[in-house]
N, C-alpha and C positions, 0 to 999 in steps of 0.2 A: 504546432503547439496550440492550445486551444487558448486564446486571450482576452476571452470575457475576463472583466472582475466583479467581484461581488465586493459589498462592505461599502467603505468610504468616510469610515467615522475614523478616526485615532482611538486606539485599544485606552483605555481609561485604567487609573487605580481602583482597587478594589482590596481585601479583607486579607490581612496579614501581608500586605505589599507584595503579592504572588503574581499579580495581573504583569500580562507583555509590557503597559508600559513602563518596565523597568529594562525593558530596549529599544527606547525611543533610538530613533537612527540617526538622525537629524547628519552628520557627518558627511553622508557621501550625498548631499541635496547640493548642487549648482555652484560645483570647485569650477572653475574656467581654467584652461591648459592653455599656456604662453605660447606666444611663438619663440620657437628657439635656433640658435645659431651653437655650435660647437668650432672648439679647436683640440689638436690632439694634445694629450699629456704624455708626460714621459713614458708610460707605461704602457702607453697605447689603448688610454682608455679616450674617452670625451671628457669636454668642461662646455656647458651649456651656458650661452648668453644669450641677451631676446636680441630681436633682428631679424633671423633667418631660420628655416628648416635645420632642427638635429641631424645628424649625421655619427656611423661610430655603431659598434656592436652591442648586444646588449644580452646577457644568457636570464634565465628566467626559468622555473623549476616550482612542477604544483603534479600532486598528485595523478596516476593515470585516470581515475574517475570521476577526475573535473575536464579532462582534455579538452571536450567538445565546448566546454562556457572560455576555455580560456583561451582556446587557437581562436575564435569570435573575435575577442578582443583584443589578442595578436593582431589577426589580420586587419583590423578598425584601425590599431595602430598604427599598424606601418601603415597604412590606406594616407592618416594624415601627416606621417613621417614618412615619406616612400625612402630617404638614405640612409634610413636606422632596417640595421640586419638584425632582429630578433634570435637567436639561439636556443628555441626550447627544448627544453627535459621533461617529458612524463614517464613517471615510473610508477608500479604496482606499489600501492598504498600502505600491502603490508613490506615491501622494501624502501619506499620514499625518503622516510627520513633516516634509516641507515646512510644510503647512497649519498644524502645531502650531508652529514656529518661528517662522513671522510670527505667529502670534497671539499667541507669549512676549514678538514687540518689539513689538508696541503693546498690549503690556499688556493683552492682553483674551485672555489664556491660560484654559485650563482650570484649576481647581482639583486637579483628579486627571488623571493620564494614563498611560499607556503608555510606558515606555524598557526599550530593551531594555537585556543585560549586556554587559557589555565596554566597549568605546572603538571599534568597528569602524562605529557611524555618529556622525553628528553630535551624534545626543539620546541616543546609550547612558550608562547612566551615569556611567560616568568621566567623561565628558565634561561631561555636563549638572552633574556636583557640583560640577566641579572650575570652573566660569565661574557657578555661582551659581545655575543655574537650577530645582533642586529642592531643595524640604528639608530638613536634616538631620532625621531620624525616629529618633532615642537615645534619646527620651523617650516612647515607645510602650510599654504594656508589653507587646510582644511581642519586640519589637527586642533586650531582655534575655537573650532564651532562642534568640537565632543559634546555631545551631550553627557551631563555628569550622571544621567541615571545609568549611563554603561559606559563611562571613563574606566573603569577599574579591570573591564576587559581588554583594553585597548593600550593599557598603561602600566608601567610597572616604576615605583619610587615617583612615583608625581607626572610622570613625561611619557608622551605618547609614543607605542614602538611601532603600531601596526595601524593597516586600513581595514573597517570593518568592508565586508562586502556583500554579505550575505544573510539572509536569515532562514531558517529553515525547519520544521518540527519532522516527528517521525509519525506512520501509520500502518494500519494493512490495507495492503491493495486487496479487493476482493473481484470474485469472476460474477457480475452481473449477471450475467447470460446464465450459466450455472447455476447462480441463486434460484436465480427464478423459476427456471425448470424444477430445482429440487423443494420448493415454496420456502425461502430462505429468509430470513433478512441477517445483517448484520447483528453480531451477538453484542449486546448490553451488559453480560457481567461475563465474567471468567466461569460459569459454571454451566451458561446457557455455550460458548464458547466451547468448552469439553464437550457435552453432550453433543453439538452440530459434528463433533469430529466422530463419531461413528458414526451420522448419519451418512456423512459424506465416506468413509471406509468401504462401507458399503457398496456403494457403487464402483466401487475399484479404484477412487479417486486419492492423492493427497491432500489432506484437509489443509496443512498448512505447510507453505514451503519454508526452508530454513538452510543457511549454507553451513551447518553444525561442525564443518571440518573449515571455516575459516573461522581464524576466534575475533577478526575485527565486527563480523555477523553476531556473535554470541554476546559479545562485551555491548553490542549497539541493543539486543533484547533488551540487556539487563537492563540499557539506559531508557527503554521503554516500559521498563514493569516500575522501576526505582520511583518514578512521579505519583502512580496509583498508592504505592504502597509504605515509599517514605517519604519524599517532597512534597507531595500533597496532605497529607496527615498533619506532618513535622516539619514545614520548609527549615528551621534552627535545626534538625539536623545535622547537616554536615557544617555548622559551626560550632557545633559543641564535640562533634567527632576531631577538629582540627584542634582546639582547646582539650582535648582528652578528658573531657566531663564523663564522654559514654568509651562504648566499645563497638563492633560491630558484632560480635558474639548477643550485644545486650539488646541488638534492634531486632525487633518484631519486625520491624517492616522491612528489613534489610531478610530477614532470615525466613519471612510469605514471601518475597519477590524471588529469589533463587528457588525456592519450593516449588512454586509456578511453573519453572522450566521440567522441573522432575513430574509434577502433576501432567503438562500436556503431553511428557510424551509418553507417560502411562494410561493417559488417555484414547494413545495412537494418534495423536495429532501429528506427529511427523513421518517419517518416511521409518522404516525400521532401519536401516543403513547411513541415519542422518549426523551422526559423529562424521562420517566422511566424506559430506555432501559438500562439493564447491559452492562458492556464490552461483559460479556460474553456469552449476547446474541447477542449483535452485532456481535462479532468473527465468530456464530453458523450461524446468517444468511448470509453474507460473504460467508466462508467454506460450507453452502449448497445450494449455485448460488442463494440464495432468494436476494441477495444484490447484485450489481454490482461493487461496489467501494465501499472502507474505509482507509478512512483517518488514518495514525499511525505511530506512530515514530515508528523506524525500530526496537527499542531491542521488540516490540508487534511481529514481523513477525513470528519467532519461536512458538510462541502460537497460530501463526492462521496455521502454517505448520502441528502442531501437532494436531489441528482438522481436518486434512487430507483432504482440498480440493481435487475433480475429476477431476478439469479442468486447462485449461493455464492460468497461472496468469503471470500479470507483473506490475511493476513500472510507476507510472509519479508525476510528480510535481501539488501539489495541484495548478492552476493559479491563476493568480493574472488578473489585468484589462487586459492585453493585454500580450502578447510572451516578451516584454524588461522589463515587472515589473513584471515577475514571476521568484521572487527568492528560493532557500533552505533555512532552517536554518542547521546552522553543531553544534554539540553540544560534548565536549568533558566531557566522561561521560563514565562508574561510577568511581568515586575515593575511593580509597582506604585509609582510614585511620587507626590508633592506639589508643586504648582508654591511656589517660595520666595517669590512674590510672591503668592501667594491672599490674597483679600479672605472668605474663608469659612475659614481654617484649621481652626477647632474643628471643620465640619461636615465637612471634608474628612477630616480624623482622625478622624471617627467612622464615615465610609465606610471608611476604609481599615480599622480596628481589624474594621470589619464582614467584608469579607474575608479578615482572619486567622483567623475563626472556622474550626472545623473543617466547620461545616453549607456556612457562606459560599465556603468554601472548594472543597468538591464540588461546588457549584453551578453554579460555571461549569467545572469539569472533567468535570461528568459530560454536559454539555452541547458541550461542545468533544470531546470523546471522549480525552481526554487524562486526567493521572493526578494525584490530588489528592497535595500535598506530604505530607501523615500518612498515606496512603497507599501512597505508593512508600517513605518510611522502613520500612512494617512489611512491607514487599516484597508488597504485593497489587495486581492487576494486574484491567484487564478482560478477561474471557476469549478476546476476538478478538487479544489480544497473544500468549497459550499460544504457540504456534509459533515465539515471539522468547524463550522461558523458556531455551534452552542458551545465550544471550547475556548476557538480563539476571538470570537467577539465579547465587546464587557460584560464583566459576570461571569465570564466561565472559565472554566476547571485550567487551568495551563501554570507552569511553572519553567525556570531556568533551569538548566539541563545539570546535574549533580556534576558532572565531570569537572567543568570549568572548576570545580571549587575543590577537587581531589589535591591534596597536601605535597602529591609528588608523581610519580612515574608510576613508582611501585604496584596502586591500585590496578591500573590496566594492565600491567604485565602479569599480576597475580590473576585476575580474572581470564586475561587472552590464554595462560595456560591452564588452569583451571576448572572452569566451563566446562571445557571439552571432555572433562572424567567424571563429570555430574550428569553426562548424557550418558557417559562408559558405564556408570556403577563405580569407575575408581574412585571415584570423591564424593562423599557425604557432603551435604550445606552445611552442617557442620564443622568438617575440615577445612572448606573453602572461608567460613566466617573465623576461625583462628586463622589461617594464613593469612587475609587480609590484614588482620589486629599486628601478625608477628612480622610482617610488612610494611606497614605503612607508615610515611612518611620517610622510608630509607632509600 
């Protein structure tokens, strides 16, 4: 991994309170991890007292396209717990939290897991505090030192459930080497963007990759067009969507950003067969120069690194209509939670208190290619992000990712099926901006 940083300033407020630092991180900055002793419980879990080395098993469960940041931090673990037996689960993202939902009802849940922010699925936090399903964590001492410009992600009814760990924006990887040869650069609006895709047709190439047959790929566009076109414009927004002021039939900018997808690929920017394109073919043509660009939020880059591109890649901002409306989304992401029913709490709280550390902490960021939380607080960045510096440095264009603030499950279940007939021809932007309205919030 490449581990220059640029930056070094803290992201600043700036004009309608849109600026990053409304994810100051401050939380996972210099927790200390006790030394611990365990004895057994009835149950055959642990109870952790200081004194000695934990001991005692411990299950833990996170998506399979975090594997590589969180076996890291596994092994760091046990490294300084050698008698604590980890038990991991990674499963496929779009089956992850199925698998972990049945395992919450018959009680044979993990101890630590994965939820994400918001209310937008079934296991995001809101949800999961609010039915019982994760721990309140108030009595962490890290949980003390939230910063309140992002308590409200971390927190549900006043009390902390989750450990932030992550921060992360989305972009297109672009083929350098390809640019250049074809005298390219990065496209600035959405319309210099269409035109480069017949440039690139042309040469036999895909202009842009896209895995259009998995809908977690299509729902993550939308959350990349959603900032140019309504959180950047309107960040109130999706507070007046939640207040039922608006509709989404009645957003312009909800009703340009699903257009966008119909527009590129009447453009030919994707593949003609791209309703039934895997991630992980799109990744494969990307990583073998057949694609020029793909679209991905940043914890995807690891995955396309480890299909070992030959050539110079680099970052840009997916555009928006011109250079002043093309915003980021920043997404503060993964959270770490506690199952409310563990039979190993003390040993789970000492996992978790482990990656608040600030070592524990880069461990799996610098592994996932994403940005440790005391990290993006002091605004230091990896150097393959530079190119994203007039967005994410003060003053520029970035905004909190809409999902977090979706009302319920509904929206991404409407969009993950959805999407996919707006590539078909079976769904109008139309049809898909009523189903959301006759959806949301249920």
């Amino acid at each position: 991994m490449r581990r220059d940083l640029w930056g070094g300033r803290a992201p600043a407020a700036g004009r309608t309170g849109r600026r990053v630092a409304a994810l100051l991180l401050a939380a996972a900055v210099s927790v200390g991890v006790a030394a611990c002793g365990s004895s057994s419980d009835s149950d055959g879990g642990t109870t952790a007292s200081s004194g000695s080395a934990s001991s005692g098993t411990l299950k833990v469960a996170f998506p399979a396209t975090a594997q590589a940041g969180w076996q890291k931090v596994i092994d760091d673990f046990k490294a300084a717990n050698p008698d604590v037996d980890v038990k991991a689960t990674f499963a496929p993202f779009a089956s992850f939290f199925q698998l972990v939902s049945t395992q919450l009802q018959a009680n044979a849940g993990p101890d630590v897991f994965y939820v994400p922010p918001g209310s937008s699925l079934a296991l995001s936090l809101q949800n999961a505090a609010a039915r019982g399903i994760i721990a309140n964590l108030d009595d962490r001492p890290w949980a003390k030192d939230v910063s309140g410009a992002y308590r409200d992600v971390v927190s549900h009814d006043g009390s902390v459930y989750a450990l932030v760990n992550g921060v992360f924006t989305s972009f297109m990887l672009t083929n350098e080497d390809k640019f250049r040869e074809l005298g390219l650069n990065p496209p600035a609006t959405m319309d210099e963007l269409m035109s480069m895709c017949e440039t690139i047709t042309d040469k036999g190439l895909t202009p842009v990759a896209i895995g259009g047959g998995f809908p977690p790929d299509l729902v993550n566009l939308m959350g990349m067009l959603l900032p140019n076109y309504v959180d950047g414009p309107d960040p109130q927004w999706i507070r007046q969507r939640n207040a039922d002021r608006t509709t989404f039939a009645e957003s312009k900018g909800w009703r340009t950003a699903l257009q966008r997808i119909v527009d590129l690929k009447e453009a030919g920017c994707f593949d003609s067969g791209v309703a039934g394109t895997s991630r992980e073919a799109a990744t494969a043509r990307f990583a073998s120069g057949k694609a020029l660009m793909y679209p991905i939020i940043q914890p995807q880059l690891a995955t396309v690194l480890a299909a070992k591109p030959t050539f110079d890649w680099s970052v840009a901002p997916l555009p928006g209509d011109g250079p002043d409306t093309t915003f980021l989304s920043v997404q503060v992401d993964p959270l770490v939670a506690m199952n409310a029913k563990s039979k190993n709490r003390a040993l789970a709280e000492q996992f978790i208190d482990f990656v608040a550390t600030l070592d524990g902490s880069r461990a799996y960021n610098e592994v996932q290619q994403t940005v440790a939380p005391a990290d993006f607080e002091a605004g230091t960045f990896p150097e393959f992000m530079a190119p994203l510096s007039a967005n994410l440095e003060p003053g520029g264009n970035n905004v909190v990712g809409q999902p977090n603030d979706w009302k319920s499950a509904s929206t991404n279940a409407t969009l993950s099926t959805d999407l996919a007939g707006l590539l078909t021809g079976q769904k109008t932007v139309d049809d898909i901006l009523a189903d959301l309205d006759s959806t949301y919030g249920r």
